[in-house]
PDB file of the backbone (N, CA, C, O) and the ligand in Angstrom, with CONECT records:
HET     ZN  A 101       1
ATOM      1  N   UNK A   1     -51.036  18.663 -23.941  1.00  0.00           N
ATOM      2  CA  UNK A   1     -49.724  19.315 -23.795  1.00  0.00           C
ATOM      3  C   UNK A   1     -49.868  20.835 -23.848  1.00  0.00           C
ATOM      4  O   UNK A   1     -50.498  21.416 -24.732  1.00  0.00           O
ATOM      5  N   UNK A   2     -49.246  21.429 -22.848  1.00  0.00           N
ATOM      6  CA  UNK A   2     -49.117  23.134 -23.006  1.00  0.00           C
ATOM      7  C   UNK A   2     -47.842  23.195 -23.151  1.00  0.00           C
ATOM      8  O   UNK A   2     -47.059  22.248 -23.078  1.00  0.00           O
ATOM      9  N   UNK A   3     -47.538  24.585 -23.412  1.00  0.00           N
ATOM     10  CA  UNK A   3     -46.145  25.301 -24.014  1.00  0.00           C
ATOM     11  C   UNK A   3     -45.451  25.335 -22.459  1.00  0.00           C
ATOM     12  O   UNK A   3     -46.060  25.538 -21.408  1.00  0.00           O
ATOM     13  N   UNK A   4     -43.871  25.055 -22.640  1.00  0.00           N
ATOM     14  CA  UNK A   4     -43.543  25.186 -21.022  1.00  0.00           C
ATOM     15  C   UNK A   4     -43.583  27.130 -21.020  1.00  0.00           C
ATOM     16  O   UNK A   4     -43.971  27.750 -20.030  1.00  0.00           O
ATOM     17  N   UNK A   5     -43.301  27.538 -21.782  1.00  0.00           N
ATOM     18  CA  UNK A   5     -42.937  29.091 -22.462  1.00  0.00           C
ATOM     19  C   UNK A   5     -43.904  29.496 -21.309  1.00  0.00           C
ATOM     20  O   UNK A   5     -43.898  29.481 -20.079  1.00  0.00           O
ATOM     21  N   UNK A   6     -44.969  29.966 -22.599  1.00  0.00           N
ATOM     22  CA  UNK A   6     -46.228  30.712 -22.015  1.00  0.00           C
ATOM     23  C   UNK A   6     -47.921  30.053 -21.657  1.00  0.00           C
ATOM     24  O   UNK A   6     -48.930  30.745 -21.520  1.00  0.00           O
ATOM     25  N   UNK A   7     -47.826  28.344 -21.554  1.00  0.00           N
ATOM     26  CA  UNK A   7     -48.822  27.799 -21.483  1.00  0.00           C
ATOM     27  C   UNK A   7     -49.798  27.940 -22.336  1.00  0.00           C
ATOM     28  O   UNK A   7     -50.987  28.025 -22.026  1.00  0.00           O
ATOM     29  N   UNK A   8     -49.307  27.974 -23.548  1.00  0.00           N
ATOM     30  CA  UNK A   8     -50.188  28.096 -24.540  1.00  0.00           C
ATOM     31  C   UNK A   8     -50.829  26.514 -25.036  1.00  0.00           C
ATOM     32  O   UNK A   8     -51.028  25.684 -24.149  1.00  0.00           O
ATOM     33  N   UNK A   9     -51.092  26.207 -26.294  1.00  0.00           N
ATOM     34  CA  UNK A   9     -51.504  25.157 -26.474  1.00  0.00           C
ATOM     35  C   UNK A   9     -51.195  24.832 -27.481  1.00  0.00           C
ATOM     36  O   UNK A   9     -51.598  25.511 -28.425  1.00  0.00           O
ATOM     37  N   UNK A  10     -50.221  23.483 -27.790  1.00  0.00           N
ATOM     38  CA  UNK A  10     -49.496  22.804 -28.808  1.00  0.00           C
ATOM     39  C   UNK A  10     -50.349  22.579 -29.675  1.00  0.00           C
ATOM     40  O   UNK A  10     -51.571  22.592 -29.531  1.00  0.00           O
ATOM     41  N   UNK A  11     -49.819  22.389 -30.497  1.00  0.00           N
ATOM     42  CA  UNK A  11     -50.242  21.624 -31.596  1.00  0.00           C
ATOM     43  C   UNK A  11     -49.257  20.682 -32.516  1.00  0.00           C
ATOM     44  O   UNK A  11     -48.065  20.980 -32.584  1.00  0.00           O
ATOM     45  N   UNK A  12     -49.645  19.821 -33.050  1.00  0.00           N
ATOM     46  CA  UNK A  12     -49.002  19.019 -33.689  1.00  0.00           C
ATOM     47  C   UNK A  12     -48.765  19.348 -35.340  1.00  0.00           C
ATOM     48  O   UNK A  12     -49.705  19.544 -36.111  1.00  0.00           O
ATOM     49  N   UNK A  13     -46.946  19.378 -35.848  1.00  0.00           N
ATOM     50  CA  UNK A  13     -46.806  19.989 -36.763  1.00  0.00           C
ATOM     51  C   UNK A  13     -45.341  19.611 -37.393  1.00  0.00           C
ATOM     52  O   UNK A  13     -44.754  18.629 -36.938  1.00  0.00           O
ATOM     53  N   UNK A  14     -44.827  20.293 -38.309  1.00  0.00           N
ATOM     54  CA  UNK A  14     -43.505  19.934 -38.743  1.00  0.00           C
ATOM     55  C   UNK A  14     -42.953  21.452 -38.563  1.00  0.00           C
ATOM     56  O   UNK A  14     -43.467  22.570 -38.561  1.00  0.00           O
ATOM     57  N   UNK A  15     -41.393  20.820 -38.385  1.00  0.00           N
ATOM     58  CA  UNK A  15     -40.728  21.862 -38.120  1.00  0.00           C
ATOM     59  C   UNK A  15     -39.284  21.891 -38.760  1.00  0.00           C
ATOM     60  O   UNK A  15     -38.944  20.935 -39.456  1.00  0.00           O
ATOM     61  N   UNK A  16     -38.514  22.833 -38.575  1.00  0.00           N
ATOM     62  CA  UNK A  16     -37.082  22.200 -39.388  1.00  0.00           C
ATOM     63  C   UNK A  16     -35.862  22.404 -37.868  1.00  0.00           C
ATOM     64  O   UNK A  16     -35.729  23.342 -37.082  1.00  0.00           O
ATOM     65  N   UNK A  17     -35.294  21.330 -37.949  1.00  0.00           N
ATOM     66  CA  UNK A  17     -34.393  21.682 -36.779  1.00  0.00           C
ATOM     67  C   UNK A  17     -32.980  21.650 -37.283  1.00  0.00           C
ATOM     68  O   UNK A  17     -32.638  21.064 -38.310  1.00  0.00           O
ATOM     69  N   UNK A  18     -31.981  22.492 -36.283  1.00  0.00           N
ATOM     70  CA  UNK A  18     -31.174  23.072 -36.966  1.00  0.00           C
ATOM     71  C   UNK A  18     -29.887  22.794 -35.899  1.00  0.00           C
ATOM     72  O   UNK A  18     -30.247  23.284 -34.829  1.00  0.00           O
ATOM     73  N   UNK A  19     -28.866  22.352 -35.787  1.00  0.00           N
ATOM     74  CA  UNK A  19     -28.176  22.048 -35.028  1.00  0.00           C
ATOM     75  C   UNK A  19     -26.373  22.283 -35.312  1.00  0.00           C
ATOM     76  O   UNK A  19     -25.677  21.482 -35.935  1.00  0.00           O
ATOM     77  N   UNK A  20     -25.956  23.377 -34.779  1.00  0.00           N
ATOM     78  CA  UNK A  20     -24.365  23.536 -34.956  1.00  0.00           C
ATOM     79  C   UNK A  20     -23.267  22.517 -34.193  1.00  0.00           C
ATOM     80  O   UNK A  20     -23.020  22.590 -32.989  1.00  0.00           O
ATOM     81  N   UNK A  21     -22.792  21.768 -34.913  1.00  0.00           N
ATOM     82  CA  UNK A  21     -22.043  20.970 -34.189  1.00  0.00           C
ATOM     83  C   UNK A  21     -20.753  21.302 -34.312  1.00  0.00           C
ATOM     84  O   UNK A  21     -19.983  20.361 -34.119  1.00  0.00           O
ATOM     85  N   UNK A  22     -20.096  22.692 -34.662  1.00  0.00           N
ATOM     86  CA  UNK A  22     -19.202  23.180 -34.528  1.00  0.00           C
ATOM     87  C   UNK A  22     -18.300  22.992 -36.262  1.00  0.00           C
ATOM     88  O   UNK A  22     -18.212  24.019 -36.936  1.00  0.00           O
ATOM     89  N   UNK A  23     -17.804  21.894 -36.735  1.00  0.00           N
ATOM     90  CA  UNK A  23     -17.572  22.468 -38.060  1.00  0.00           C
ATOM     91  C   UNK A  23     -18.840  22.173 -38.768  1.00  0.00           C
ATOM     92  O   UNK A  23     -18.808  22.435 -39.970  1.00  0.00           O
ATOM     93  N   UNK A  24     -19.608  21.837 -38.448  1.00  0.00           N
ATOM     94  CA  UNK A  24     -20.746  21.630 -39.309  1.00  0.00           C
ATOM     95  C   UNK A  24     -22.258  22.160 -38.795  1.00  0.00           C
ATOM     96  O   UNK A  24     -22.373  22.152 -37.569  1.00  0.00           O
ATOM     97  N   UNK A  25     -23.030  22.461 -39.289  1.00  0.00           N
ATOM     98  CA  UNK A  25     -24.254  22.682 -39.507  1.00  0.00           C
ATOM     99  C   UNK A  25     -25.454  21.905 -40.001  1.00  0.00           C
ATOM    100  O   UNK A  25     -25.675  21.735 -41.199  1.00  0.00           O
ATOM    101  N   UNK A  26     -26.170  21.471 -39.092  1.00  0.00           N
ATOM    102  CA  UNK A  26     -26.706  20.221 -39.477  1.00  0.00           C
ATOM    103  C   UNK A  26     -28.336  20.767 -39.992  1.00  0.00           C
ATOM    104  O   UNK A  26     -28.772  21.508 -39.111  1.00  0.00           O
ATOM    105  N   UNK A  27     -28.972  20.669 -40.727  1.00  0.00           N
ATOM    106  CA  UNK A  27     -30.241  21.211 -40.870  1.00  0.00           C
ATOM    107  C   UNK A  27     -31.144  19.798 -41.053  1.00  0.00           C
ATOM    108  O   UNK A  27     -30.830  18.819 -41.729  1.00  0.00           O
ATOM    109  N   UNK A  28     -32.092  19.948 -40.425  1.00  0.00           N
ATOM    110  CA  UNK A  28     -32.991  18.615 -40.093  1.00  0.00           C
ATOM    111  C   UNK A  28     -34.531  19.186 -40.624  1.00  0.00           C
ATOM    112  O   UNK A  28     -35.167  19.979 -39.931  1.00  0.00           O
ATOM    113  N   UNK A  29     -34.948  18.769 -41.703  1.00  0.00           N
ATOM    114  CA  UNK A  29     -36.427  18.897 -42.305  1.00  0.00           C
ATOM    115  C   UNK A  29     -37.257  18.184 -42.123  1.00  0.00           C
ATOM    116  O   UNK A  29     -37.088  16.965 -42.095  1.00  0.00           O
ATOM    117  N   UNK A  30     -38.793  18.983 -41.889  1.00  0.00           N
ATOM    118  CA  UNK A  30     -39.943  17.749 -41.257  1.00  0.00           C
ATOM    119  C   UNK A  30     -39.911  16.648 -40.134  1.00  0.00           C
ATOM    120  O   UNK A  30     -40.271  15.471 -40.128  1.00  0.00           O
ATOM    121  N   UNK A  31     -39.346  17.466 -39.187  1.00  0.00           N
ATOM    122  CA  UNK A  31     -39.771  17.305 -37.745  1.00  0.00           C
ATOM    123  C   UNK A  31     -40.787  17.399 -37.351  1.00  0.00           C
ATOM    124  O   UNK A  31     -41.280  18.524 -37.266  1.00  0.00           O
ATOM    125  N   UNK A  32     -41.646  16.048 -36.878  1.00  0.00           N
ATOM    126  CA  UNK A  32     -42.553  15.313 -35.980  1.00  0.00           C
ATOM    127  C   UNK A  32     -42.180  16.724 -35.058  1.00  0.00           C
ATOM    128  O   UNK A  32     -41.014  17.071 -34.873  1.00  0.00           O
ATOM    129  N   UNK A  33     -43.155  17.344 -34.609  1.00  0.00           N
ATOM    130  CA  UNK A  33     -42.972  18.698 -33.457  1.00  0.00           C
ATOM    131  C   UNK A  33     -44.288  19.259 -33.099  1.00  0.00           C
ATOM    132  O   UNK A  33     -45.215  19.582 -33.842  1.00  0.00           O
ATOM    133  N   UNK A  34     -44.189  19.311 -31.812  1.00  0.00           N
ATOM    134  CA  UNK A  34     -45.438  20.077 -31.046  1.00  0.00           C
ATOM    135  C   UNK A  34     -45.308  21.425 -31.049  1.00  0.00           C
ATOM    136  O   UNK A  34     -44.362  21.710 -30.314  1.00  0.00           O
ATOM    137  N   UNK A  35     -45.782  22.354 -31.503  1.00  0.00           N
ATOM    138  CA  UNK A  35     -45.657  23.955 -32.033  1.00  0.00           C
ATOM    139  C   UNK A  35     -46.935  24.627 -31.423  1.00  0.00           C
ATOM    140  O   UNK A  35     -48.111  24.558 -31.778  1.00  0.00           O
ATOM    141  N   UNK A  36     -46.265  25.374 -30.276  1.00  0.00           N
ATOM    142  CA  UNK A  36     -47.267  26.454 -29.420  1.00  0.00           C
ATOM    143  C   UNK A  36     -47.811  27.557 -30.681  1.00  0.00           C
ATOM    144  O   UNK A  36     -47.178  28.038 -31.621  1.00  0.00           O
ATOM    145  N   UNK A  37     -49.388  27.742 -30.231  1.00  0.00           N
ATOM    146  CA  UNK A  37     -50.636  28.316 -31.242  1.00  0.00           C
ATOM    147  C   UNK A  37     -50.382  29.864 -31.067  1.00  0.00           C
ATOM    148  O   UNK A  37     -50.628  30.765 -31.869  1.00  0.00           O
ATOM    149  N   UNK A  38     -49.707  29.950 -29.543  1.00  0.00           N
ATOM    150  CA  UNK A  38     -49.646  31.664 -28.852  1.00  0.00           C
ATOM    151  C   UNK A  38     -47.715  31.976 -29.496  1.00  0.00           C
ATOM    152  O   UNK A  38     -47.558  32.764 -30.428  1.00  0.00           O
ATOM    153  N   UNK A  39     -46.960  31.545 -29.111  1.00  0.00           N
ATOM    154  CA  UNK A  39     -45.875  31.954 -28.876  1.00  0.00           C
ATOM    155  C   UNK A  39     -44.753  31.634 -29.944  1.00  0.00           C
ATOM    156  O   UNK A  39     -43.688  32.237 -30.081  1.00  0.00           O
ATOM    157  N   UNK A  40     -45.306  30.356 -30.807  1.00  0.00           N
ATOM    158  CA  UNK A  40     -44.747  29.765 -31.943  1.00  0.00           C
ATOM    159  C   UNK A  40     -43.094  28.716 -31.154  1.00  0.00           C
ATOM    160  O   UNK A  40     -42.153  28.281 -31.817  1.00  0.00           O
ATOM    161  N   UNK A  41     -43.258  28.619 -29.854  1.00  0.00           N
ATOM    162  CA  UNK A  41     -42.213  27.657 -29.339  1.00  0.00           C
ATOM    163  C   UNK A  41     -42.286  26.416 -29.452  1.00  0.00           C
ATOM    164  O   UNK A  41     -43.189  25.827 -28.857  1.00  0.00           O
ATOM    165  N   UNK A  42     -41.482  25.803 -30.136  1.00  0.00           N
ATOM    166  CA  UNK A  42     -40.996  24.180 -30.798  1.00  0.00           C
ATOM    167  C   UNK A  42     -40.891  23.493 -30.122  1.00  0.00           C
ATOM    168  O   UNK A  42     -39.937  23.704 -29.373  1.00  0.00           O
ATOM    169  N   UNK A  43     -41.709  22.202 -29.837  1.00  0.00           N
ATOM    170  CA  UNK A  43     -40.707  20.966 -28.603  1.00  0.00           C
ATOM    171  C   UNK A  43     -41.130  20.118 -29.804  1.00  0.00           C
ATOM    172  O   UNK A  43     -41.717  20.155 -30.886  1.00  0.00           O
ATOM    173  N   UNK A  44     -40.139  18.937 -28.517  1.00  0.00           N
ATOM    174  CA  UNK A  44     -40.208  17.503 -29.226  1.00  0.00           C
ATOM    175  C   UNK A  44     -40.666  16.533 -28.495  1.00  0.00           C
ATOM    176  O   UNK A  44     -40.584  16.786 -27.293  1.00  0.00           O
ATOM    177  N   UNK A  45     -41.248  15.222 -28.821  1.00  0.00           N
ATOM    178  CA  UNK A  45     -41.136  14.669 -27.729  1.00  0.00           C
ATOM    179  C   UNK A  45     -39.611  13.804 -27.511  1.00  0.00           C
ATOM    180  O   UNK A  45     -38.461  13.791 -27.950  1.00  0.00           O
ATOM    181  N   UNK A  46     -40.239  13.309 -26.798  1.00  0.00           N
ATOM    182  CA  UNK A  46     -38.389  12.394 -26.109  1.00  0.00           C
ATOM    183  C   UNK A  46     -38.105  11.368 -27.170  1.00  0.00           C
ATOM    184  O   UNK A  46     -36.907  11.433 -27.443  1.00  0.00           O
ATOM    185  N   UNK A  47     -38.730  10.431 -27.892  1.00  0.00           N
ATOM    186  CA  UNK A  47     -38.945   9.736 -29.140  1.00  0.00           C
ATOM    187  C   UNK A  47     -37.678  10.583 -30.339  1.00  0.00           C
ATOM    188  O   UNK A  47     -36.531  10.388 -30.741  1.00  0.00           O
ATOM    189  N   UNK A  48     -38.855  11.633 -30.532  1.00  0.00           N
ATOM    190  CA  UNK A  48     -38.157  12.764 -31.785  1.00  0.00           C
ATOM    191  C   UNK A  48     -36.582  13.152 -31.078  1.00  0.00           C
ATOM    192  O   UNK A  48     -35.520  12.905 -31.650  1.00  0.00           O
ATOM    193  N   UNK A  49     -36.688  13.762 -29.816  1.00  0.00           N
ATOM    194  CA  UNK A  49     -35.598  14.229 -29.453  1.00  0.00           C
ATOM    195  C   UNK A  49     -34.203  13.198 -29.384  1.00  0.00           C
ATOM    196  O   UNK A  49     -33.110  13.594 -29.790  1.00  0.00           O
ATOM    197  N   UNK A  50     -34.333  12.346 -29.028  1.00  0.00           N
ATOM    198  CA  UNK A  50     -33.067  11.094 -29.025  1.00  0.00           C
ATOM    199  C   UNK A  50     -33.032  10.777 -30.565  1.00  0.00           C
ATOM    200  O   UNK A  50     -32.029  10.185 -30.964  1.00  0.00           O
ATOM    201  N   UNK A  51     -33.999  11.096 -31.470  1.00  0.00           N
ATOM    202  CA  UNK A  51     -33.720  10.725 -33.335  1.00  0.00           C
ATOM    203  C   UNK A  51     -32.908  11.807 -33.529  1.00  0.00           C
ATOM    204  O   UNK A  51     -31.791  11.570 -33.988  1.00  0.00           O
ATOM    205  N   UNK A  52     -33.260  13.148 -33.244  1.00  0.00           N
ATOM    206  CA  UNK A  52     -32.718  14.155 -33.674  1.00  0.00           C
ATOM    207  C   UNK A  52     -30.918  14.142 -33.328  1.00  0.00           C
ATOM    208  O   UNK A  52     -30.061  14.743 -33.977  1.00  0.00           O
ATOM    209  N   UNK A  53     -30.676  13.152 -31.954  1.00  0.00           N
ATOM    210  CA  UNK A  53     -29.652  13.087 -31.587  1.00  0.00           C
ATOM    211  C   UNK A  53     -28.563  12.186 -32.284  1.00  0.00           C
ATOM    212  O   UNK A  53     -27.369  12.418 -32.476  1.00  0.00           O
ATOM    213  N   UNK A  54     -29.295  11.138 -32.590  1.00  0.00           N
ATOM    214  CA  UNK A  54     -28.647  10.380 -33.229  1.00  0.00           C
ATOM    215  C   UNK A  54     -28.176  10.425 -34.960  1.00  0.00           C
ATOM    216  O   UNK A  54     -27.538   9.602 -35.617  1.00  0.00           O
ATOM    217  N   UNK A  55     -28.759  11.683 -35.332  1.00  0.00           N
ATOM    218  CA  UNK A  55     -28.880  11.880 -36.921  1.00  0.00           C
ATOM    219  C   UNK A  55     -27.805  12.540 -36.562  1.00  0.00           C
ATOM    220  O   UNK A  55     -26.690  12.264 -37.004  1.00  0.00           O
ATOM    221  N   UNK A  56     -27.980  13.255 -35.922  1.00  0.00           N
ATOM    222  CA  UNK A  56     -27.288  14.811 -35.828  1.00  0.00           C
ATOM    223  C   UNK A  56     -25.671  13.704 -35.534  1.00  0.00           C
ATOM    224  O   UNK A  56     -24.691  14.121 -36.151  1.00  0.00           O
ATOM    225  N   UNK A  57     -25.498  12.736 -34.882  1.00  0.00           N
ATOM    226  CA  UNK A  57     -24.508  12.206 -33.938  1.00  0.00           C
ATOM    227  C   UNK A  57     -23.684  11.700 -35.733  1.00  0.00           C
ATOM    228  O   UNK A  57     -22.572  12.097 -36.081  1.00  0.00           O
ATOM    229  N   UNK A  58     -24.649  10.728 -36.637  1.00  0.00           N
ATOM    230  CA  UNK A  58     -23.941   9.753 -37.533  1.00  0.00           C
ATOM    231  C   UNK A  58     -23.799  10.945 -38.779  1.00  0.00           C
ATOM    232  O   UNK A  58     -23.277  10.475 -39.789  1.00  0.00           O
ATOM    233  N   UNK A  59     -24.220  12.589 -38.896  1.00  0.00           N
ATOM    234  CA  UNK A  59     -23.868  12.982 -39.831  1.00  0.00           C
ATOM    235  C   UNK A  59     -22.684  13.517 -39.114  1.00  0.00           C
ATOM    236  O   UNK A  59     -21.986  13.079 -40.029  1.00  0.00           O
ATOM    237  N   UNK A  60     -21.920  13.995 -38.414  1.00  0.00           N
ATOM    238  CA  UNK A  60     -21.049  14.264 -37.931  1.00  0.00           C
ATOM    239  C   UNK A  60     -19.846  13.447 -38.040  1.00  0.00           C
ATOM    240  O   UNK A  60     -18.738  13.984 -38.026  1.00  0.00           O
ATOM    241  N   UNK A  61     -20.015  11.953 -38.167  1.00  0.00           N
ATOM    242  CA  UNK A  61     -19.037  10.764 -38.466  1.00  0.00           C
ATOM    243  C   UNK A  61     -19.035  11.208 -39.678  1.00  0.00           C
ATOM    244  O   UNK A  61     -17.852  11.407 -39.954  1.00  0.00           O
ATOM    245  N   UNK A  62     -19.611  11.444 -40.455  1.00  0.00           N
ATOM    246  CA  UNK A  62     -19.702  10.530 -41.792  1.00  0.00           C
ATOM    247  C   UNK A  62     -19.613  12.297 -42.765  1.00  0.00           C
ATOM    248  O   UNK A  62     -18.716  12.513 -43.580  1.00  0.00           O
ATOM    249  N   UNK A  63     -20.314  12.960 -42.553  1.00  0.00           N
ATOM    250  CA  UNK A  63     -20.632  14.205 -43.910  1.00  0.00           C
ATOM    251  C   UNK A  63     -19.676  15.426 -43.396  1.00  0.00           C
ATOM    252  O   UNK A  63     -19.770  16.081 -42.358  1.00  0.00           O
ATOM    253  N   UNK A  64     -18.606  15.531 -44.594  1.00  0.00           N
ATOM    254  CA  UNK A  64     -17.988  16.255 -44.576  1.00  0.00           C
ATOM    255  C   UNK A  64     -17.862  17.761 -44.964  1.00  0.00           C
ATOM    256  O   UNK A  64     -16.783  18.348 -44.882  1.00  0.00           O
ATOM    257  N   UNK A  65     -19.358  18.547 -45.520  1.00  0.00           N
ATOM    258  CA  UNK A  65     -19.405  19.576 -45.932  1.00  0.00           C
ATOM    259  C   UNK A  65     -19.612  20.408 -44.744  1.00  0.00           C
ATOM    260  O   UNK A  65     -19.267  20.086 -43.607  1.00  0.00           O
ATOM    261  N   UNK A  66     -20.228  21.561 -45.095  1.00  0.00           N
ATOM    262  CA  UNK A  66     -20.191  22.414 -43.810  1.00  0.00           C
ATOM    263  C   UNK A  66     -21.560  22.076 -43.395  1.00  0.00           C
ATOM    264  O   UNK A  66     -21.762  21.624 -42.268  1.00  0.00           O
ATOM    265  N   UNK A  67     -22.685  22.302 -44.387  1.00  0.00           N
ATOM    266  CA  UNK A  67     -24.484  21.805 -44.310  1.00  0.00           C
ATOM    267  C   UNK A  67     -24.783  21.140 -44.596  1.00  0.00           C
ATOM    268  O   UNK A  67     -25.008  21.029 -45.801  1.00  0.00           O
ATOM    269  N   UNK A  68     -25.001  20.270 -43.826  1.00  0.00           N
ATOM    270  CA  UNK A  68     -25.901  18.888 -44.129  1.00  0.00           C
ATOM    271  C   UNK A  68     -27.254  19.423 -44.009  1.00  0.00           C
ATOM    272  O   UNK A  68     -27.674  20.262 -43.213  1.00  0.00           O
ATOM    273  N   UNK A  69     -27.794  18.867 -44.832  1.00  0.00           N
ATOM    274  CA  UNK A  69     -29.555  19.050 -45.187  1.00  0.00           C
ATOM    275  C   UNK A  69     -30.136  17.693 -45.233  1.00  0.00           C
ATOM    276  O   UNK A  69     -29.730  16.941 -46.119  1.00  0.00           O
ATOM    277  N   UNK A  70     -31.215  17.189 -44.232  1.00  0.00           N
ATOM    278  CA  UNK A  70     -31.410  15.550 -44.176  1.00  0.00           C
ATOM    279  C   UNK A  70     -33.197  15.747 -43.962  1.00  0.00           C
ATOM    280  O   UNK A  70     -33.660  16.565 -43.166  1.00  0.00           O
ATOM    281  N   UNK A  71     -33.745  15.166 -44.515  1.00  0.00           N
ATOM    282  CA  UNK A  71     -34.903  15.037 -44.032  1.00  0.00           C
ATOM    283  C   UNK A  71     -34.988  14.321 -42.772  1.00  0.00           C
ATOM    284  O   UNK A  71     -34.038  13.561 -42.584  1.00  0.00           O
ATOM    285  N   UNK A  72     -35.988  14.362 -41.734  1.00  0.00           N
ATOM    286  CA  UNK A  72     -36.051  12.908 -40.678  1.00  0.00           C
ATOM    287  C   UNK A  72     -37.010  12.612 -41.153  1.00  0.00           C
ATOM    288  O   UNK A  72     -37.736  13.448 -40.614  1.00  0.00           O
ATOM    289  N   UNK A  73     -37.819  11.904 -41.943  1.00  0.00           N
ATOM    290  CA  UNK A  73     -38.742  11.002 -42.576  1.00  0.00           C
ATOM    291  C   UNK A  73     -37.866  10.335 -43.344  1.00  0.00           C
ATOM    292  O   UNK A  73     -37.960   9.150 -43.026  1.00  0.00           O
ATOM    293  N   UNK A  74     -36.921  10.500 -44.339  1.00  0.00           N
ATOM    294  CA  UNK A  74     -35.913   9.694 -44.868  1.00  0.00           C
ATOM    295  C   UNK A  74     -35.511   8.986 -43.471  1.00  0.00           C
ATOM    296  O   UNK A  74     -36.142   8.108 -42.883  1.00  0.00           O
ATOM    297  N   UNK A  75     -34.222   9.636 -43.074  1.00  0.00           N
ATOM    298  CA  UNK A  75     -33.660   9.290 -41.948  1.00  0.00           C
ATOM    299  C   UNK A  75     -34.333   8.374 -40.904  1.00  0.00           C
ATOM    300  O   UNK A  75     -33.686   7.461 -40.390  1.00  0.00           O
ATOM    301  N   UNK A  76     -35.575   8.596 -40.594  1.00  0.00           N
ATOM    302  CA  UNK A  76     -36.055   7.492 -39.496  1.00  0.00           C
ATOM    303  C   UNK A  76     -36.925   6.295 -40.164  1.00  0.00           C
ATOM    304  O   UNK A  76     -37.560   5.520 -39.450  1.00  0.00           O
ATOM    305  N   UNK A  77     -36.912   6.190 -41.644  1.00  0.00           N
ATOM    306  CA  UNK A  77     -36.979   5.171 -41.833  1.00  0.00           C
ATOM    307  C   UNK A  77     -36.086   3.852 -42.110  1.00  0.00           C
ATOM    308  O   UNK A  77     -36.633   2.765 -42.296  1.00  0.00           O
TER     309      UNK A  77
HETATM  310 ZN    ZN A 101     -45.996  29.258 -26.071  1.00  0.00          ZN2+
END
């Protein structure tokens, strides 16, 4: 895998992802993430990315503060 950015070269790593869903703020810890060595740009794969969607989707039903703070290692188990 290279960086789409600057074609650098991923690496495999954790990351924290962070997602505004308008009244809320979703913060996602220890993200499964491929992290460029040159440029420091974050992907996911498609796996991670549809988890991230769906966390992000059921804290939005359900958590009523402004920040949610969730691990995805909790969460995807
Ligand atoms: Zn890069």
């Amino acid at each position: 895998m290279i960086c789409f950015m600057c074609k650098g070269k991923l690496k495999d790593g954790c990351s924290t992802f962070t997602a505004d869903v308008g009244d809320c703020i979703v913060i996602i810890k220890n993200v499964p993430s491929r992290i460029c060595g040159q440029c420091g740009e974050v992907s996911y794969t498609d796996e991670v990315a549809r988890r991230l969607e769906q966390i992000v989707d059921s804290i939005r039903q359900t958590v009523i503060t402004e920040i949610a703070v969730v691990s995805y290692t909790n969460k995807a188990a």
